[in-house]
N, CA, C and O atoms as a printed pandas DataFrame, in Angstrom:
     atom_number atom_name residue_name chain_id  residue_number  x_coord  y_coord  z_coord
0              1         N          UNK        A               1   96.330   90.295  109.366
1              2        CA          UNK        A               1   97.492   90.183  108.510
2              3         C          UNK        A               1   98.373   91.403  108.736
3              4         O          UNK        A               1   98.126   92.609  108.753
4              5         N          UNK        A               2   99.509   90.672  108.909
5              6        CA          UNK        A               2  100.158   92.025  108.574
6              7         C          UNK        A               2  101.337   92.430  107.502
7              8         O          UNK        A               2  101.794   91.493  106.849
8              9         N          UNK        A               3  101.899   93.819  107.251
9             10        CA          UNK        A               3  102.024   94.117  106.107
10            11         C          UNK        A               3  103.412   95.288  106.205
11            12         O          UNK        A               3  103.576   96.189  107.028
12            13         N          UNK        A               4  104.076   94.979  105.327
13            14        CA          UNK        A               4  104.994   96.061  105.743
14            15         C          UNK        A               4  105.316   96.651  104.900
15            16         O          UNK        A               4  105.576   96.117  103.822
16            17         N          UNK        A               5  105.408   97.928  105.096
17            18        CA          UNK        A               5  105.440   99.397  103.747
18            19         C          UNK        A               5  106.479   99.921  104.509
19            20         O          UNK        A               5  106.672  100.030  105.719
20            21         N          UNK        A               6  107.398  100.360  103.032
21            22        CA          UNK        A               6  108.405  101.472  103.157
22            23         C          UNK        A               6  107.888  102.701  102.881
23            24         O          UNK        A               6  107.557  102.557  101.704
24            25         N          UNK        A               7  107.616  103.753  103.170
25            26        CA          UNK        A               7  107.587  105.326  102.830
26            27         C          UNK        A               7  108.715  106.319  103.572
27            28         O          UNK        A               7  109.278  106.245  104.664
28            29         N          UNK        A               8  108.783  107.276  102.477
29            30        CA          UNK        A               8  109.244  108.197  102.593
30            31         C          UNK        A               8  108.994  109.122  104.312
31            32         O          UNK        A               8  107.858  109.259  104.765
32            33         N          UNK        A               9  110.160  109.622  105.009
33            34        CA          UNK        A               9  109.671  110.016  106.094
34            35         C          UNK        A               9  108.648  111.368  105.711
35            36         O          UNK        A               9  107.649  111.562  106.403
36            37         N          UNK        A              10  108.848  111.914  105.021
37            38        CA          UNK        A              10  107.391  112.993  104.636
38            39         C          UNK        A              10  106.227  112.140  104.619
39            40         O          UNK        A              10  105.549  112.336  105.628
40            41         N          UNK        A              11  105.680  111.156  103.753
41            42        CA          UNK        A              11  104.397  110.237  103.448
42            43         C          UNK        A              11  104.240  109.941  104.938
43            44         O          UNK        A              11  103.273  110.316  105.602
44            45         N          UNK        A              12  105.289  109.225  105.416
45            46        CA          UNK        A              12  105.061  109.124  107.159
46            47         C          UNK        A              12  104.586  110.257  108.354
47            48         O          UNK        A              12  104.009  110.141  109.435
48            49         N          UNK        A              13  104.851  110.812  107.982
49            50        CA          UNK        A              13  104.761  112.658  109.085
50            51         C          UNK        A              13  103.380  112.858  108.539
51            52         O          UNK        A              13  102.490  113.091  109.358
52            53         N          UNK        A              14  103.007  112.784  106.950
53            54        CA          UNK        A              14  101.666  113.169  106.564
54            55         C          UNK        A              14  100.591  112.150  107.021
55            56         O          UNK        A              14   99.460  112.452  107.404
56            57         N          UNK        A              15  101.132  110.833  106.920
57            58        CA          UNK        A              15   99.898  109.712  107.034
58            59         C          UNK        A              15   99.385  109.662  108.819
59            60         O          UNK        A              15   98.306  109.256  109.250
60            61         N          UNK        A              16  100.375  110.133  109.486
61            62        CA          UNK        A              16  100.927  110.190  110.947
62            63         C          UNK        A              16   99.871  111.213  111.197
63            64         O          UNK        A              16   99.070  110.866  112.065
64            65         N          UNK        A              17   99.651  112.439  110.639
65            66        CA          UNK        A              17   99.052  113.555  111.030
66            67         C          UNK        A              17   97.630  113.238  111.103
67            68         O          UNK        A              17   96.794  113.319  112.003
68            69         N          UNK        A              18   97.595  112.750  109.566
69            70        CA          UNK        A              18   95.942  112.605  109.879
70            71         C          UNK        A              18   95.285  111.367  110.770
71            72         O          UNK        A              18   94.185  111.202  111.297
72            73         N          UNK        A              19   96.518  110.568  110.676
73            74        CA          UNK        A              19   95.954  108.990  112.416
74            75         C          UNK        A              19   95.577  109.762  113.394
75            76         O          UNK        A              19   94.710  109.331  114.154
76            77         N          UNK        A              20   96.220  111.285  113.637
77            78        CA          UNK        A              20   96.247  112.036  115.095
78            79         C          UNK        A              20   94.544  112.293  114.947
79            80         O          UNK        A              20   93.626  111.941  115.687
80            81         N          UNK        A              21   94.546  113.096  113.604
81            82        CA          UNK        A              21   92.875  113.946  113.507
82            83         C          UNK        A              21   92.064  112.958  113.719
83            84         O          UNK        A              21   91.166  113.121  114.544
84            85         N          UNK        A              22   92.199  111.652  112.993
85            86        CA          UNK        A              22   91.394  110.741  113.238
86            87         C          UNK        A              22   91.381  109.900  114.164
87            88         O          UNK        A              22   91.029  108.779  113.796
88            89         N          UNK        A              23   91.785  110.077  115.894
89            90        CA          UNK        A              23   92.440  109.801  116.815
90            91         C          UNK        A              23   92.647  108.135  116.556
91            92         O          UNK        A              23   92.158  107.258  117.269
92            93         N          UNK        A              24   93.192  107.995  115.783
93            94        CA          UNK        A              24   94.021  106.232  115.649
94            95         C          UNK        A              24   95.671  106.409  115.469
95            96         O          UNK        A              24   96.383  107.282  114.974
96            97         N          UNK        A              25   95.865  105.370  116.003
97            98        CA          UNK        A              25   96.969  104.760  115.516
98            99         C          UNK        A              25   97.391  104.460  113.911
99           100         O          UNK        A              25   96.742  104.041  112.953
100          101         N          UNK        A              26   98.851  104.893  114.089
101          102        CA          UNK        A              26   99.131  104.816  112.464
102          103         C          UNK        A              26   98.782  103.680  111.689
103          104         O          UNK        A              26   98.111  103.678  110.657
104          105         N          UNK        A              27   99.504  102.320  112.512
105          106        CA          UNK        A              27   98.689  101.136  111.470
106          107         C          UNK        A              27   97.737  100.993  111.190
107          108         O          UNK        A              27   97.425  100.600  110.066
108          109         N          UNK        A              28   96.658  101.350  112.411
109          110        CA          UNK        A              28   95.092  101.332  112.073
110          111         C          UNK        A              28   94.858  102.134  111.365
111          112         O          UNK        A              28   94.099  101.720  110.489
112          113         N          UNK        A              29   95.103  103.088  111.263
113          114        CA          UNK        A              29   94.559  104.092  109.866
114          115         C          UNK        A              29   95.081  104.050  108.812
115          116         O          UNK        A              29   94.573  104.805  107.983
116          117         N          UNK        A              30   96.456  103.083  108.266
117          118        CA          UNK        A              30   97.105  103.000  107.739
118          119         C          UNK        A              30   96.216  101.532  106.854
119          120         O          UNK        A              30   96.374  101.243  105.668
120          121         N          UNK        A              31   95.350  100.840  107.801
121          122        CA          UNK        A              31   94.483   99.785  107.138
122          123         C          UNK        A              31   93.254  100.134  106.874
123          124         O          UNK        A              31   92.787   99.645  105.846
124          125         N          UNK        A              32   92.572  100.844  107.495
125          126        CA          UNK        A              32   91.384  101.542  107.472
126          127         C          UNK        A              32   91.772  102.075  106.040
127          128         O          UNK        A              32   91.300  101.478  105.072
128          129         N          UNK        A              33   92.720  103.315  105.811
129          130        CA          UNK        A              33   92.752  103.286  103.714
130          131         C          UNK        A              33   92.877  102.360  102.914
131          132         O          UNK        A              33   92.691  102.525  101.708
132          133         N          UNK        A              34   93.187  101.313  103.399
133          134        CA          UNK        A              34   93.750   99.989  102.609
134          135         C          UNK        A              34   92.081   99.360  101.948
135          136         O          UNK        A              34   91.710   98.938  100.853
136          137         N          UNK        A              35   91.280   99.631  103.557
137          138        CA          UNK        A              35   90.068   98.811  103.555
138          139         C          UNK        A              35   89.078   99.652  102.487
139          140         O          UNK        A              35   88.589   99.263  101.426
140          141         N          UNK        A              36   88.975  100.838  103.106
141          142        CA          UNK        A              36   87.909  102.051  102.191
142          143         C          UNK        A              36   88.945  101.608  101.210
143          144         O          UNK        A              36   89.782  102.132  101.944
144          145         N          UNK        A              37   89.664  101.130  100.235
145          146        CA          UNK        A              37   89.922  101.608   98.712
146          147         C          UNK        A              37   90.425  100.101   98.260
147          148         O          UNK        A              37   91.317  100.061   97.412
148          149         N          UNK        A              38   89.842   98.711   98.842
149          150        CA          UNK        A              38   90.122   97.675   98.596
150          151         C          UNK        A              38   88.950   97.541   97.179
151          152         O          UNK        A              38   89.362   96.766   96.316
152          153         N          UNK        A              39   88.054   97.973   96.980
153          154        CA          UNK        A              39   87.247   97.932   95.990
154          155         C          UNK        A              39   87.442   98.311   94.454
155          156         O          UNK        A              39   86.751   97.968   93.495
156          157         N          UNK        A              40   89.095   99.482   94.512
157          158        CA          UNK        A              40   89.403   99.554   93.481
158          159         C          UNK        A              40   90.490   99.076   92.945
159          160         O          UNK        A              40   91.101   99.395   91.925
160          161         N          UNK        A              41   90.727   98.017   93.995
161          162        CA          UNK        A              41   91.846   97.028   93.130
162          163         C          UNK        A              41   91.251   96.092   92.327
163          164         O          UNK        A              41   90.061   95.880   92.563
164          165         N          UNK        A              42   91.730   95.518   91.503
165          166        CA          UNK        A              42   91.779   94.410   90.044
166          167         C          UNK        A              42   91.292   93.116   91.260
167          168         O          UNK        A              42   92.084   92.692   92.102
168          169         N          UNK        A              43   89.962   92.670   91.140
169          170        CA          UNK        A              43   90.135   91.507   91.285
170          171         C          UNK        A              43   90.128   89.985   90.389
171          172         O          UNK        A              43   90.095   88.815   90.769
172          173         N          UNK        A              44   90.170   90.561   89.159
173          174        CA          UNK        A              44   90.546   89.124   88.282
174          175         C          UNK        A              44   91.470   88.062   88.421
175          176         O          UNK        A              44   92.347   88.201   89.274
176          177         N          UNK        A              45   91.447   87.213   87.867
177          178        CA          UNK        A              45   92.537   86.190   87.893
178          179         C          UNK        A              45   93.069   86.601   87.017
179          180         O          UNK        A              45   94.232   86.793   87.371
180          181         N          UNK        A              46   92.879   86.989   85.609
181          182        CA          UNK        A              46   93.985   87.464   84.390
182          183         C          UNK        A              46   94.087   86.251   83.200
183          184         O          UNK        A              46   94.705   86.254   82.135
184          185         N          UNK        A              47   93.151   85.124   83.877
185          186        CA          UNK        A              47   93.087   84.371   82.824
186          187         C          UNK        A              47   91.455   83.839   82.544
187          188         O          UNK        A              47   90.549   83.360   83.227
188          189         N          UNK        A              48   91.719   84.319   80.782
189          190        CA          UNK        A              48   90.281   84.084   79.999
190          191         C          UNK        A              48   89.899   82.347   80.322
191          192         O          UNK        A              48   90.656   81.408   80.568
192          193         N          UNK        A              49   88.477   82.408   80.204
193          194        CA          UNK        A              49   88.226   81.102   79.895
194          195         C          UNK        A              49   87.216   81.194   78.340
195          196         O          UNK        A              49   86.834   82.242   77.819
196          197         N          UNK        A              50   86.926   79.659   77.791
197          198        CA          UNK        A              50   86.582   79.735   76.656
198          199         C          UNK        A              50   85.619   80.496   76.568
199          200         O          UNK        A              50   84.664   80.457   77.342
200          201         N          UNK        A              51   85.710   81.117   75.826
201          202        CA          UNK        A              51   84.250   82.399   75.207
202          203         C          UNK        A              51   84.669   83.308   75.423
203          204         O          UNK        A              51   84.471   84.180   74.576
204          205         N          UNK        A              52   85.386   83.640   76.497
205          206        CA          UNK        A              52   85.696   85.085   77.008
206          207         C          UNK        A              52   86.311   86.170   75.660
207          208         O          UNK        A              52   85.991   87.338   75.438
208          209         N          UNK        A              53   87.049   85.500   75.094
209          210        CA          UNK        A              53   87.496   86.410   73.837
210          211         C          UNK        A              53   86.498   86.470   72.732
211          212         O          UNK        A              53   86.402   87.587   72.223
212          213         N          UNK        A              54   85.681   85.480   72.203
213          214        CA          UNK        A              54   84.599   85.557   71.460
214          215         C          UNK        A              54   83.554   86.880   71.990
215          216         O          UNK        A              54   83.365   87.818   71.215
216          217         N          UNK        A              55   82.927   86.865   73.315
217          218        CA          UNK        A              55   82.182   87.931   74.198
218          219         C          UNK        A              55   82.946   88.700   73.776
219          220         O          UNK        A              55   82.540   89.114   72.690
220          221         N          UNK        A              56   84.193   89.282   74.160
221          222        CA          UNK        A              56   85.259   89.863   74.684
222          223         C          UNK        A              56   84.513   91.106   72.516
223          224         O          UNK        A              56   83.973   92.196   72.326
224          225         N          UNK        A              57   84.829   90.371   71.914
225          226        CA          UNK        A              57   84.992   90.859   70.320
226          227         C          UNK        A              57   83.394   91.117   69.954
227          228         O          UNK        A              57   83.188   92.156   69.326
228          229         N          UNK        A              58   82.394   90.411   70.227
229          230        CA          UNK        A              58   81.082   90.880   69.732
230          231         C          UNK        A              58   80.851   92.413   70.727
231          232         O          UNK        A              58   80.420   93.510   70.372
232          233         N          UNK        A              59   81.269   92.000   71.883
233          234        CA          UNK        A              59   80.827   93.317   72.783
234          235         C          UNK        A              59   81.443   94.522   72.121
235          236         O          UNK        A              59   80.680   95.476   71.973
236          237         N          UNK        A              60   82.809   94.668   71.650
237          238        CA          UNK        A              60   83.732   95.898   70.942
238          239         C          UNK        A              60   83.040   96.221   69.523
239          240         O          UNK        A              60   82.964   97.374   69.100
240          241         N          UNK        A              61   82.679   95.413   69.016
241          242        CA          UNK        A              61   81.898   95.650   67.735
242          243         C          UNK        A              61   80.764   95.410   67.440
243          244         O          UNK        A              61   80.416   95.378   66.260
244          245         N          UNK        A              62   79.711   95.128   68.703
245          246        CA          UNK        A              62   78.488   95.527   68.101
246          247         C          UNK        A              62   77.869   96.897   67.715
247          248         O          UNK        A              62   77.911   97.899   68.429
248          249         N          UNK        A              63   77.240   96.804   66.390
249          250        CA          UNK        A              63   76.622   98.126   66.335
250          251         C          UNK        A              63   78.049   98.734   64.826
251          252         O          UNK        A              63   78.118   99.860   64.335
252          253         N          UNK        A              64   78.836   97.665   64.531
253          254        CA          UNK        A              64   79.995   97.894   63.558
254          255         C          UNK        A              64   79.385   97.310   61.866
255          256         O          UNK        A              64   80.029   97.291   60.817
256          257         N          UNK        A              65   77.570   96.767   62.166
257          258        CA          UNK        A              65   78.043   96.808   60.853
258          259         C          UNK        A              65   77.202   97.762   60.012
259          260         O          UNK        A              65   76.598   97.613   58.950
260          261         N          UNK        A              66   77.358   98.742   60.803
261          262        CA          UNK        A              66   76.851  100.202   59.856
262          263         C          UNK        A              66   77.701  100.771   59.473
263          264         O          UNK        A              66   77.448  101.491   58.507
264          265         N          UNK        A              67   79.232  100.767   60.037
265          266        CA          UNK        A              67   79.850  101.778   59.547
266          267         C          UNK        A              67   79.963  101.719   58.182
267          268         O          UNK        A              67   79.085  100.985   57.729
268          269         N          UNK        A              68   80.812  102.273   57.171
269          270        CA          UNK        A              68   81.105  101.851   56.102
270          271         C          UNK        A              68   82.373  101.593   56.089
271          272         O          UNK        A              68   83.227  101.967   56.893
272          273         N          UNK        A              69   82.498  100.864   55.046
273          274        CA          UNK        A              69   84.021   99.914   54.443
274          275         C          UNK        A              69   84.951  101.197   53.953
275          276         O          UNK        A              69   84.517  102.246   53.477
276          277         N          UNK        A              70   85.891  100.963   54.112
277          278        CA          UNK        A              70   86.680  102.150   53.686
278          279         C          UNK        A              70   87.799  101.324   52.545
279          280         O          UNK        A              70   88.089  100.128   52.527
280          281         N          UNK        A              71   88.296  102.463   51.612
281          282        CA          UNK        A              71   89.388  101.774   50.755
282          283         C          UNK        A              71   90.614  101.854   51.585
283          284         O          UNK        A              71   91.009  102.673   52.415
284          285         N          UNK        A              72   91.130  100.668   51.067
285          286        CA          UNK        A              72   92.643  100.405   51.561
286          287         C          UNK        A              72   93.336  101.636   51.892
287          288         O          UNK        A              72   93.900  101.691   52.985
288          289         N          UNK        A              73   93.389  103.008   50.809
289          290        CA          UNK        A              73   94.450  104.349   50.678
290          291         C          UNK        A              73   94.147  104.102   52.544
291          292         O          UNK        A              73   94.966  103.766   53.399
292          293         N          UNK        A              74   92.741  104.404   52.689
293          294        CA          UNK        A              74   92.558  104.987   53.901
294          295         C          UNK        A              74   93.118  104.923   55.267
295          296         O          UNK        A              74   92.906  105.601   56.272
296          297         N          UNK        A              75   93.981  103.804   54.996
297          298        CA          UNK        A              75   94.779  102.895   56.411
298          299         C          UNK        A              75   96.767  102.991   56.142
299          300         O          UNK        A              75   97.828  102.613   56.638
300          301         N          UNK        A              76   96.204  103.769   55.020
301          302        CA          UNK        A              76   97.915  103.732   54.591
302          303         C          UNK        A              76   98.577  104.921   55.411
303          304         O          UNK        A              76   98.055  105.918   55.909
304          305         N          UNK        A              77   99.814  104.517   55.388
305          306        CA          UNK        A              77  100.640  105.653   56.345
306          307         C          UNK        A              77  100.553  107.216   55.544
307          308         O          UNK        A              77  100.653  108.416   55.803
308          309         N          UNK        A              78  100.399  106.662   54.860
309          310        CA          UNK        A              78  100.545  108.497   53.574
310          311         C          UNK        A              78   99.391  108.872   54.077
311          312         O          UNK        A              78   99.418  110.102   54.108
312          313         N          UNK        A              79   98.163  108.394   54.581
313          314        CA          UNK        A              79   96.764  109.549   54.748
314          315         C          UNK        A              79   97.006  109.287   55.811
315          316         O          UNK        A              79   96.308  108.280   55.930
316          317         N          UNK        A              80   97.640  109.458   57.045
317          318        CA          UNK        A              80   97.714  109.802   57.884
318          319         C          UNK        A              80   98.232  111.093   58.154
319          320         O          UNK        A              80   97.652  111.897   58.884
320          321         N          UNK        A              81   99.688  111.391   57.383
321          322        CA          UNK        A              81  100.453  112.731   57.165
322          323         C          UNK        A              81  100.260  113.232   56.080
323          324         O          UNK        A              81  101.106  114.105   55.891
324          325         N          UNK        A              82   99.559  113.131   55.235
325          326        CA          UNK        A              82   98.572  113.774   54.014
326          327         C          UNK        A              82   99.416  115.441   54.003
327          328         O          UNK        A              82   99.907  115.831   52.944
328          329         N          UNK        A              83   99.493  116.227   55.150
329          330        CA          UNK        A              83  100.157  117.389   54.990
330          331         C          UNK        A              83  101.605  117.504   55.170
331          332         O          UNK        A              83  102.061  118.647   55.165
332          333         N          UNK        A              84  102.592  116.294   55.365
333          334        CA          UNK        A              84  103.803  116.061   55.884
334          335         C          UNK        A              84  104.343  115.403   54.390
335          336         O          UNK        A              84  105.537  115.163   54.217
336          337         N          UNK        A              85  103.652  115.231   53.688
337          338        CA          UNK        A              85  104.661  114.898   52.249
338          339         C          UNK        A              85  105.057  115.922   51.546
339          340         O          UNK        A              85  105.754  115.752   50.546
């Protein structure tokens, strides 16, 4: 496949330098990073299927029903700036 990137002529002179150390060619080394760091791209689709949000909510709050209940004041904007009134 191929692929076409705009960079900056600096990013170019730099990416250029190290193809030399690493005696390749710019595209080839230019895919060779693509390849070493293909693992930390997103591979999801981005869409839930059923359960996924049910999972999605027991996983964030298990272990939530120890905390304790708090009174309403506690969520109000005034105890947040408690020293700003």
């Amino acid at each position: 496949m191929n692929i076409v990137v705009e960079v900056s002529p600096e990013v170019e002179a730099q990416l250029k330098a190290e193809a030399d150390l690493h005696g390749m060619e710019l595209p080839k080394y230019a895919g060779k990073i693509l390849e070493e760091r293909k693992h930390r791209y997103a591979t999801g689709t981005g869409i839930l299927k059923p359960g996924d949000v049910e999972a999605m909510t027991q996983a964030m709050t298990l272990g939530s029903e120890n905390m304790p209940v708090l009174p309403p004041e506690a969520t109000e904007r005034a105890s947040f700036y408690e020293d700003r009134w």
